[in-house]
PyMOL CGO cylinders between C-alpha atoms (Angstrom):
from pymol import cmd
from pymol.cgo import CYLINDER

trace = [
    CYLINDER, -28.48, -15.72, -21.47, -26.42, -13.11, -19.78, 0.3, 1, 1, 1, 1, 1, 1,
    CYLINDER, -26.42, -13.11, -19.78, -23.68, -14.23, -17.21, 0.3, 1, 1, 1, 1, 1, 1,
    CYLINDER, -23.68, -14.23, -17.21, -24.14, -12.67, -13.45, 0.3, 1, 1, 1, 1, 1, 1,
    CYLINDER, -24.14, -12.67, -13.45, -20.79, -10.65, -13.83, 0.3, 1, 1, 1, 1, 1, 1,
    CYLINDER, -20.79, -10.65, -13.83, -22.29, -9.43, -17.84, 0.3, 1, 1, 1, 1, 1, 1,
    CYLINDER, -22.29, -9.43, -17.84, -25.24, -7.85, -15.68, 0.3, 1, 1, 1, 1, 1, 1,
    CYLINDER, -25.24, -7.85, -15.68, -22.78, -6.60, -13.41, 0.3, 1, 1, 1, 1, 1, 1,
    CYLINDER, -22.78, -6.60, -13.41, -20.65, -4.72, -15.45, 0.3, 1, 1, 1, 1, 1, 1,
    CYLINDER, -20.65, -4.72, -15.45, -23.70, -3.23, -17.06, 0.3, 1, 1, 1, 1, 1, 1,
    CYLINDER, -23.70, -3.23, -17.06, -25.19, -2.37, -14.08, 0.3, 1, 1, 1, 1, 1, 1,
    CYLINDER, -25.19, -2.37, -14.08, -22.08, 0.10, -13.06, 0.3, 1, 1, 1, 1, 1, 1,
    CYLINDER, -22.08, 0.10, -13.06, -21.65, 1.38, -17.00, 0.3, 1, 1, 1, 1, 1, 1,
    CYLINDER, -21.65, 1.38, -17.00, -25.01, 2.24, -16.67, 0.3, 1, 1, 1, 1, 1, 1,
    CYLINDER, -25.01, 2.24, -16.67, -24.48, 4.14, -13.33, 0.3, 1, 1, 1, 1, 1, 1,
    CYLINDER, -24.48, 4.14, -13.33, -22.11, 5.74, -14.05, 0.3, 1, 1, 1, 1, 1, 1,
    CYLINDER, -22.11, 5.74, -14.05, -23.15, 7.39, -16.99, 0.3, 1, 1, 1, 1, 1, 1,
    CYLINDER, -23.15, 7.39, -16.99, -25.71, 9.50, -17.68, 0.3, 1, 1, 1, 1, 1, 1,
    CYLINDER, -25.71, 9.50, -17.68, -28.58, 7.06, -19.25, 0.3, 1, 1, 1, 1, 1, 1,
    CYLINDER, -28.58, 7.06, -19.25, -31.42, 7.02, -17.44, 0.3, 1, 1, 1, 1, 1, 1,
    CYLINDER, -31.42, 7.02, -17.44, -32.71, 3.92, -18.85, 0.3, 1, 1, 1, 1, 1, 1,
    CYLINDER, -32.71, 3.92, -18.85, -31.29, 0.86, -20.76, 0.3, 1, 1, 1, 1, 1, 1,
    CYLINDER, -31.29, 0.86, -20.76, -32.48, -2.16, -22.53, 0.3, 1, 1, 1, 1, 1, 1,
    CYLINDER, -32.48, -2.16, -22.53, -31.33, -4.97, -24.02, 0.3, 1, 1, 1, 1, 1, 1,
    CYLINDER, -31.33, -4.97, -24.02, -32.44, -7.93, -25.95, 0.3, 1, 1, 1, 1, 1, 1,
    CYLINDER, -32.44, -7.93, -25.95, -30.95, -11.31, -26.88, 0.3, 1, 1, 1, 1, 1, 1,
    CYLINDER, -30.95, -11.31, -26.88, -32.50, -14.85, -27.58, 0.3, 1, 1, 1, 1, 1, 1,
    CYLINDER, -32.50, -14.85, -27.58, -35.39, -14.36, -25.52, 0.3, 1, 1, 1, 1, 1, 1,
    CYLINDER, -35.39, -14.36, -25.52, -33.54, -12.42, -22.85, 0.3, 1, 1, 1, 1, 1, 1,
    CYLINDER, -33.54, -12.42, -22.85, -34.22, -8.96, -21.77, 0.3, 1, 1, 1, 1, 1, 1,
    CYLINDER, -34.22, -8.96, -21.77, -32.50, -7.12, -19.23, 0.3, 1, 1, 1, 1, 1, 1,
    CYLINDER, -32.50, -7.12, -19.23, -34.22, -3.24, -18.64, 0.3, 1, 1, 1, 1, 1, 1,
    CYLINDER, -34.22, -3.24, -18.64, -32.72, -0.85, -16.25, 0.3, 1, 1, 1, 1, 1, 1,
    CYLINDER, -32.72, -0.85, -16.25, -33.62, 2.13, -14.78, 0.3, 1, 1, 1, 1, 1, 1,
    CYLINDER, -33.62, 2.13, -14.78, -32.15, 4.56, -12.60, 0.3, 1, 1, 1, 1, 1, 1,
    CYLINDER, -32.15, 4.56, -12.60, -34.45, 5.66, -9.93, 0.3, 1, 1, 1, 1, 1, 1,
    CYLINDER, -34.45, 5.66, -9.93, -35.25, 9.25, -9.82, 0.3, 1, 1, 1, 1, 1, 1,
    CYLINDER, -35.25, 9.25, -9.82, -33.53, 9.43, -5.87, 0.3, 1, 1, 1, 1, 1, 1,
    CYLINDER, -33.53, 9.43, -5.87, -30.13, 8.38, -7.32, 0.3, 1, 1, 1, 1, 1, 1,
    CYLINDER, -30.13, 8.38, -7.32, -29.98, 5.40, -4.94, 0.3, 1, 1, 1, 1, 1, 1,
    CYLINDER, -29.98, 5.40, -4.94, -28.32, 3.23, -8.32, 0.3, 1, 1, 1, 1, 1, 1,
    CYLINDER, -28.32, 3.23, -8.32, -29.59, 1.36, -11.08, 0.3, 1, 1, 1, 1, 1, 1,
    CYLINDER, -29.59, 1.36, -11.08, -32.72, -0.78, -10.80, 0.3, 1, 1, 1, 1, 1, 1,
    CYLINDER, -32.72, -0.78, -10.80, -32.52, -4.35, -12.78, 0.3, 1, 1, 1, 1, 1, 1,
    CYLINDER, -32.52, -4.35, -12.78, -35.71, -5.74, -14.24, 0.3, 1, 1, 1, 1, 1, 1,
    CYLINDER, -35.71, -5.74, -14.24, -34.82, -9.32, -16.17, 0.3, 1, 1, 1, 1, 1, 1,
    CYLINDER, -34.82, -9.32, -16.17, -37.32, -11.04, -18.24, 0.3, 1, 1, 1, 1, 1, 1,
    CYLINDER, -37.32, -11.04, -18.24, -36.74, -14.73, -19.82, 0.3, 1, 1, 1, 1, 1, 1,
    CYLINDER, -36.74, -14.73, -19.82, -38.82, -16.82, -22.36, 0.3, 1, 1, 1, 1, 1, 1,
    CYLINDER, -38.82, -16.82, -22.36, -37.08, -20.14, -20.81, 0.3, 1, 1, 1, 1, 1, 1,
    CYLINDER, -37.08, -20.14, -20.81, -38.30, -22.97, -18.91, 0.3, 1, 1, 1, 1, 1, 1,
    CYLINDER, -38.30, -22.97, -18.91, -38.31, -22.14, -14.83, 0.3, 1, 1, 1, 1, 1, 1,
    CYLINDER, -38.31, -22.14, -14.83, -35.23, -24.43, -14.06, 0.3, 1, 1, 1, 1, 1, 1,
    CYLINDER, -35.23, -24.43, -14.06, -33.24, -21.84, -15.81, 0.3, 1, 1, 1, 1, 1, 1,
    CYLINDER, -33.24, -21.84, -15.81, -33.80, -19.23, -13.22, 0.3, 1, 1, 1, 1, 1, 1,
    CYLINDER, -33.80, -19.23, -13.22, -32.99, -21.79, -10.57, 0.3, 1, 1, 1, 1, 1, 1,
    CYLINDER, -32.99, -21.79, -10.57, -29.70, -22.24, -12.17, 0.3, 1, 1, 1, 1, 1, 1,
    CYLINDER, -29.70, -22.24, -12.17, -29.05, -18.26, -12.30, 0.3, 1, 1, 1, 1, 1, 1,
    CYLINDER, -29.05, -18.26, -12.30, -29.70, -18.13, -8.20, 0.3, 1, 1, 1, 1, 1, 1,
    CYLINDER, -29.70, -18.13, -8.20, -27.54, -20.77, -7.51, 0.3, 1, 1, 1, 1, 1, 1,
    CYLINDER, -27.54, -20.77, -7.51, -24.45, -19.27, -9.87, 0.3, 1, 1, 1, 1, 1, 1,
    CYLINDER, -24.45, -19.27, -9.87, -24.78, -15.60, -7.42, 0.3, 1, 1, 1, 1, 1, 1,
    CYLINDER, -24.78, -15.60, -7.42, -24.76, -18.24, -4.16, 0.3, 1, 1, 1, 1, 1, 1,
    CYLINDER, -24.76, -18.24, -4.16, -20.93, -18.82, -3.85, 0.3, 1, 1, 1, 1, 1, 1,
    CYLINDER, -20.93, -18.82, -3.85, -19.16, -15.95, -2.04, 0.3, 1, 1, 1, 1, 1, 1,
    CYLINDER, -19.16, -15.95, -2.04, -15.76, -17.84, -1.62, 0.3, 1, 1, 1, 1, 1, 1,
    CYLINDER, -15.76, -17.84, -1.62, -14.24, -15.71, -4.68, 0.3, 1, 1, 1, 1, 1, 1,
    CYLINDER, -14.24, -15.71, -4.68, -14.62, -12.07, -2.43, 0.3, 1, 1, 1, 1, 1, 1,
    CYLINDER, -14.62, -12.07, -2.43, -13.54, -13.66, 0.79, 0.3, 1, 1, 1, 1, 1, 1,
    CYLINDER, -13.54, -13.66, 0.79, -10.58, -15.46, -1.17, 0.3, 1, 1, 1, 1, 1, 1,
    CYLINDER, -10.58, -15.46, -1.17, -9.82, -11.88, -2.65, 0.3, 1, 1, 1, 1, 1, 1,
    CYLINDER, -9.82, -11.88, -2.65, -10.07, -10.32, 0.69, 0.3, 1, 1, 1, 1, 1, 1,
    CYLINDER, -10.07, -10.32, 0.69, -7.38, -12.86, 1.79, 0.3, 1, 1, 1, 1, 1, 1,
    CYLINDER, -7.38, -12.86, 1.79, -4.95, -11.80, -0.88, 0.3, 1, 1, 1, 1, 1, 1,
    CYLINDER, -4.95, -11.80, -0.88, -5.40, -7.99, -0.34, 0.3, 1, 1, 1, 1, 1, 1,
    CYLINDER, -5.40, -7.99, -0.34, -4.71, -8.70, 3.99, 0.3, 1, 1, 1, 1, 1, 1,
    CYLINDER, -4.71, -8.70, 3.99, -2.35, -10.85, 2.82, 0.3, 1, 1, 1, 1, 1, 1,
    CYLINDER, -2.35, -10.85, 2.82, -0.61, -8.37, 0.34, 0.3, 1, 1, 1, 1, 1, 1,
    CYLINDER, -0.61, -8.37, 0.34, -0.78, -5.35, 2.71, 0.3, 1, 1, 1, 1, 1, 1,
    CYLINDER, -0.78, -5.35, 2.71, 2.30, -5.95, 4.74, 0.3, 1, 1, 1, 1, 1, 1,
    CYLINDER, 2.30, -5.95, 4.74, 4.44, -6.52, 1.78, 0.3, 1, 1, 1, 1, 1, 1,
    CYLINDER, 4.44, -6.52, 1.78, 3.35, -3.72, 0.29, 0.3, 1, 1, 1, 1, 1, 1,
    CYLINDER, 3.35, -3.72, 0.29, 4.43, -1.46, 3.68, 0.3, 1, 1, 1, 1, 1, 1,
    CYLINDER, 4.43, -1.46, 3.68, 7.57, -3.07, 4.15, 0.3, 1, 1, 1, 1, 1, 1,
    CYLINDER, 7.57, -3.07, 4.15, 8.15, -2.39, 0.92, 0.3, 1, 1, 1, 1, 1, 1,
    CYLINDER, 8.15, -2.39, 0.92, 8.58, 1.28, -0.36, 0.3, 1, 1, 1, 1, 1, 1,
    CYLINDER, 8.58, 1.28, -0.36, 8.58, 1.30, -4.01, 0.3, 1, 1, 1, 1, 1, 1,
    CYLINDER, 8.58, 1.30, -4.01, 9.95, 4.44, -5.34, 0.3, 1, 1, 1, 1, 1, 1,
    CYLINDER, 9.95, 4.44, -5.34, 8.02, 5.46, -8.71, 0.3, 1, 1, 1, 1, 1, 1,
    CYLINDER, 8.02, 5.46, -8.71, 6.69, 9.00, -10.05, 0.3, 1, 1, 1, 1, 1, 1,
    CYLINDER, 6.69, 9.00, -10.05, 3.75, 7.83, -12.08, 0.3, 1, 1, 1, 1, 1, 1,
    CYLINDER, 3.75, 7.83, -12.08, 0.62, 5.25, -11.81, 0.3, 1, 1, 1, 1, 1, 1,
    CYLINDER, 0.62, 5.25, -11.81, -0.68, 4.02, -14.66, 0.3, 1, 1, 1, 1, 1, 1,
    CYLINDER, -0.68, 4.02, -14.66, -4.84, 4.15, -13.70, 0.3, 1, 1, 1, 1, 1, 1,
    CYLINDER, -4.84, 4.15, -13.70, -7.94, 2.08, -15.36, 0.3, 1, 1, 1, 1, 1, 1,
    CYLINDER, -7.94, 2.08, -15.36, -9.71, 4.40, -18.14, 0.3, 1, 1, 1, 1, 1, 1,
    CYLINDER, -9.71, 4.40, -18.14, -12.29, 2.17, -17.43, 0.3, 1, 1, 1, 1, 1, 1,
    CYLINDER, -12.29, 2.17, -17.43, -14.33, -0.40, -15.37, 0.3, 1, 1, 1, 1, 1, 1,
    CYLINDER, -14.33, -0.40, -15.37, -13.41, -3.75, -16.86, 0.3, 1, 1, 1, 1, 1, 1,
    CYLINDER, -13.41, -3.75, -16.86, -11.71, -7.16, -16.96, 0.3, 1, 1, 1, 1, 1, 1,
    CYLINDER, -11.71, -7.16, -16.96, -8.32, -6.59, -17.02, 0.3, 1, 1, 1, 1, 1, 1,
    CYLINDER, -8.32, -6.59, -17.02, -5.96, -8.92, -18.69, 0.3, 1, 1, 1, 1, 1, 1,
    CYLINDER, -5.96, -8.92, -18.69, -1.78, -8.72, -18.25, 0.3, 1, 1, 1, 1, 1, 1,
    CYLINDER, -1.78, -8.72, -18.25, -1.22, -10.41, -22.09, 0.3, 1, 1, 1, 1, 1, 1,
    CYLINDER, -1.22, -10.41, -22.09, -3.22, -10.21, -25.19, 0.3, 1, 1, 1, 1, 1, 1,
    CYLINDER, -3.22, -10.21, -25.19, -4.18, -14.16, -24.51, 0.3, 1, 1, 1, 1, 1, 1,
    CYLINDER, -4.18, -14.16, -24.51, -4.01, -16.67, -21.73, 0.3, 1, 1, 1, 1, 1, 1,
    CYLINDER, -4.01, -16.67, -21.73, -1.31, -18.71, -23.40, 0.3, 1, 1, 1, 1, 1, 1,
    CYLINDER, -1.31, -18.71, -23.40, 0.95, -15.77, -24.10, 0.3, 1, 1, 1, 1, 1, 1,
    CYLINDER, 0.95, -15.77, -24.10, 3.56, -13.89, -22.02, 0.3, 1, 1, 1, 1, 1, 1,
    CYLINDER, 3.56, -13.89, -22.02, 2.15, -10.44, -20.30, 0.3, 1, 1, 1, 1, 1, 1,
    CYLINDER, 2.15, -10.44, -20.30, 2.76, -7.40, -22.34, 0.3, 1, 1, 1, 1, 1, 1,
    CYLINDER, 2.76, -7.40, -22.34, 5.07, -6.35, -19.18, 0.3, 1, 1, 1, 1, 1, 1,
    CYLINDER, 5.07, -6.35, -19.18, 6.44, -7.21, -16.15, 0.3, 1, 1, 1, 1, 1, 1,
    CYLINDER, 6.44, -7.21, -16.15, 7.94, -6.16, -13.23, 0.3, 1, 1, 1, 1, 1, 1,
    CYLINDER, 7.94, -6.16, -13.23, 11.09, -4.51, -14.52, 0.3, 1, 1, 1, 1, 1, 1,
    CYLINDER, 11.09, -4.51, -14.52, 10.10, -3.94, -17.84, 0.3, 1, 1, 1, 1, 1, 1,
    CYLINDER, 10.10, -3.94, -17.84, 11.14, -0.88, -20.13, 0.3, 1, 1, 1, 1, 1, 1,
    CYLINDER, 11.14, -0.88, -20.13, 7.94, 0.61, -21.45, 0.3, 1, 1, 1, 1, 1, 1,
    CYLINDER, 7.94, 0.61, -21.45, 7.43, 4.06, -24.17, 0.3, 1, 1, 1, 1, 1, 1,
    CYLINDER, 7.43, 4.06, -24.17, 4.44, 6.63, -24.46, 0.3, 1, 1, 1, 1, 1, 1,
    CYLINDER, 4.44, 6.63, -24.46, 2.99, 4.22, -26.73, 0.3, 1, 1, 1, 1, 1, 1,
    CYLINDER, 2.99, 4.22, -26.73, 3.80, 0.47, -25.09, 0.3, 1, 1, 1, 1, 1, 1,
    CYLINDER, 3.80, 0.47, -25.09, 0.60, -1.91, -24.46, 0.3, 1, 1, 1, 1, 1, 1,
    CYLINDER, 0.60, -1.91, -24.46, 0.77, -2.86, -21.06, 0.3, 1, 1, 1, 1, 1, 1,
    CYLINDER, 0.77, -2.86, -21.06, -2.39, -4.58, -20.69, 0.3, 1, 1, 1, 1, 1, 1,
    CYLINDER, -2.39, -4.58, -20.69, -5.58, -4.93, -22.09, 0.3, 1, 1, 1, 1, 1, 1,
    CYLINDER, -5.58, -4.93, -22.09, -9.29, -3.91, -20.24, 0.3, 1, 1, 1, 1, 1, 1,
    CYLINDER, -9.29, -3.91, -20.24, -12.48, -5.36, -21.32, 0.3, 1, 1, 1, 1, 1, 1,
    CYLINDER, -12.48, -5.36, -21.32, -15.85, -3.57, -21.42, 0.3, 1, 1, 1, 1, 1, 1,
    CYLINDER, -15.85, -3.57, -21.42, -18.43, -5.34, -22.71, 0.3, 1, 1, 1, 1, 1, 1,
    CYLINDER, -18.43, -5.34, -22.71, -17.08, -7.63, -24.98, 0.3, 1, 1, 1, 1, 1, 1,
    CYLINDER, -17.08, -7.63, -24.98, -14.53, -4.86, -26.06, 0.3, 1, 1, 1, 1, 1, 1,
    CYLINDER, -14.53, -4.86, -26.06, -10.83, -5.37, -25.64, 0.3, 1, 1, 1, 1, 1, 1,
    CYLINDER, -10.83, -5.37, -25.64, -9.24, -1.92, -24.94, 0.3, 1, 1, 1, 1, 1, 1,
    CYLINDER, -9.24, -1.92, -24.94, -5.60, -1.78, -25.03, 0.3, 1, 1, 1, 1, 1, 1,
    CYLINDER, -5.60, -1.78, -25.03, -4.18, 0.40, -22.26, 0.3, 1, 1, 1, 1, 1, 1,
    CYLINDER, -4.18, 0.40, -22.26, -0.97, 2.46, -22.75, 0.3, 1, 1, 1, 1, 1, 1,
    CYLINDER, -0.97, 2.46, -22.75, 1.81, 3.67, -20.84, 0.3, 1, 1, 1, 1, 1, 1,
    CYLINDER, 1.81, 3.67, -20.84, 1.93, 7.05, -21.62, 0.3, 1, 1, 1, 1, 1, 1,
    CYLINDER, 1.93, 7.05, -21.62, 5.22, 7.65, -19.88, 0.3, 1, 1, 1, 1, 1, 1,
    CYLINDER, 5.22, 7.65, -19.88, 8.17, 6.02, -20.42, 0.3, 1, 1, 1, 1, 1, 1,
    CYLINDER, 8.17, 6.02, -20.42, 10.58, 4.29, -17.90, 0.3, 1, 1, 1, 1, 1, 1,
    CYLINDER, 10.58, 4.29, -17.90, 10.46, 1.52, -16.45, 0.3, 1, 1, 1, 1, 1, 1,
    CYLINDER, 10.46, 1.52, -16.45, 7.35, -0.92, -14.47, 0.3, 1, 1, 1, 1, 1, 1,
    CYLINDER, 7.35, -0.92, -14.47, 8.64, -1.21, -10.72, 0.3, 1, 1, 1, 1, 1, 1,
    CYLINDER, 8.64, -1.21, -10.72, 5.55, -2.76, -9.49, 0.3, 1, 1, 1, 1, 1, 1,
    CYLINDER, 5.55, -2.76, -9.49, 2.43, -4.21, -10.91, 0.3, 1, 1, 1, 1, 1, 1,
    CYLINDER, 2.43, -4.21, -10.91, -0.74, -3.53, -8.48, 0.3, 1, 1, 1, 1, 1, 1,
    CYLINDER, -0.74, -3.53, -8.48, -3.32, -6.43, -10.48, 0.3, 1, 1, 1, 1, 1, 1,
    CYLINDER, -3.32, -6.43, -10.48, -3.73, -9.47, -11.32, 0.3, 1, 1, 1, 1, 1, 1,
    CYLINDER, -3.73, -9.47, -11.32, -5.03, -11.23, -14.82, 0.3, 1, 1, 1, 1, 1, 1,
    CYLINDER, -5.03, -11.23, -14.82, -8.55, -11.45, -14.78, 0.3, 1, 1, 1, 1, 1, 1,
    CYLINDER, -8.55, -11.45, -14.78, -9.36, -9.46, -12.19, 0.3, 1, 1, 1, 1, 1, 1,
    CYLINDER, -9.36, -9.46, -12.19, -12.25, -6.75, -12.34, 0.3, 1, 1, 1, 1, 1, 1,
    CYLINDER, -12.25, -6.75, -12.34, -10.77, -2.93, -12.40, 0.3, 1, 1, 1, 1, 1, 1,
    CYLINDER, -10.77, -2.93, -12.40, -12.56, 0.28, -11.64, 0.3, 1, 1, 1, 1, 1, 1,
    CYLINDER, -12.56, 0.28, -11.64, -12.31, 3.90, -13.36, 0.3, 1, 1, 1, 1, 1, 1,
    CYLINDER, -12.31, 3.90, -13.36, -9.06, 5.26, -11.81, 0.3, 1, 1, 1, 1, 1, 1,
    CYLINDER, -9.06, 5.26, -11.81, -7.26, 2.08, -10.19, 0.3, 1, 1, 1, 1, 1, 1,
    CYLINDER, -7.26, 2.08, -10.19, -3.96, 2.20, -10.09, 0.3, 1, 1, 1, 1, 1, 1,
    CYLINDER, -3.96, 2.20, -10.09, -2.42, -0.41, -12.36, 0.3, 1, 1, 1, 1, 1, 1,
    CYLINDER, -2.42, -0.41, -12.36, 1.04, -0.40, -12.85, 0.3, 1, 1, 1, 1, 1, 1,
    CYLINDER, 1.04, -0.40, -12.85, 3.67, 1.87, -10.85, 0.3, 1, 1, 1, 1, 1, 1,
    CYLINDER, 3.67, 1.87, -10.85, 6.73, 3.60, -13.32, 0.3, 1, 1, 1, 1, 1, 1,
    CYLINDER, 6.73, 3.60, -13.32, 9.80, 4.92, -12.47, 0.3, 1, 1, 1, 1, 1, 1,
    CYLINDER, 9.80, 4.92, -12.47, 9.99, 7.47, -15.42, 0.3, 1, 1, 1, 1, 1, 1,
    CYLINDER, 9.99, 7.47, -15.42, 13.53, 8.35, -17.08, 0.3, 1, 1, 1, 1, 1, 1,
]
cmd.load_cgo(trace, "trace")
């Protein structure tokens, strides 16, 4: 069975691109979507071949809401250290993508950079996942990281500033 933020992140990859309709099927599972003709989004149809406490379960996983408020909390609480503080940098490294993003290549390991870091063109400095597809994200600049606008594990839209550089 597909997790809540699975159909998410297929819901907005399908939105934003140009198929009109998707399905997909996986032990018993189907998930269908169409976009509706008066571009209001992406319509989700979900059919399972399970018993009905299954669905129950499903409801009760969307329920909680604490996560967004919590994440509100960090952003209000994040603002005023962001304003007093004036970072000086000439490039932003943005999401390609709408993803997971993750700061090191596992959750055990050290994050590919870090505040202060020296990065190339070519460093890693974090990895975005799409679908079950880990996509390392470059630099493309080098200097240095002066300030590092995520957090591991949190979801990323296209075009989100990342990472602030000061270049060389």
């Amino acid at each position: 069975m597909l997790k809540v933020q699975e159909i998410r992140e297929l819901i907005k990859l399908v939105d934003q691109s140009t198929i009109d309709e998707f399905s997909y099927e996986t032990n018993g599972t189907t998930v269908t979507m169409k976009k509706s003709n008066d571009n209001q989004g992406v319509k989700l149809n979900e059919a399972y071949e399970v018993p009905a406490e299954k669905p129950a379960e499903k409801i009760k996983a969307e329920e909680p809401k604490a996560p967004e408020e919590k994440k509100a909390v960090k952003q209000s609480e994040t603002e005023p250290v962001e304003k007093e503080k004036a970072t000086d940098f000439d490039h932003e490294i943005v999401s390609p993508m709408v993803g997971t993003l993750y700061i090191g290549p596992d959750p055990e390991s050290d994050p590919y950079v870090k505040s202060g870091s020296k990065v190339e063109n070519d460093s890693v400095v974090c990895i975005v996942e799409a679908m079950k597809l880990f996509n390392e994200i470059e630099a493309e600049v080098s200097g240095e990281i002066v300030e590092i606008l995520v957090e591991d594990g949190e979801l990323v839209e296209y075009g989100q500033p990342l990472f602030r550089v000061k270049t060389k």
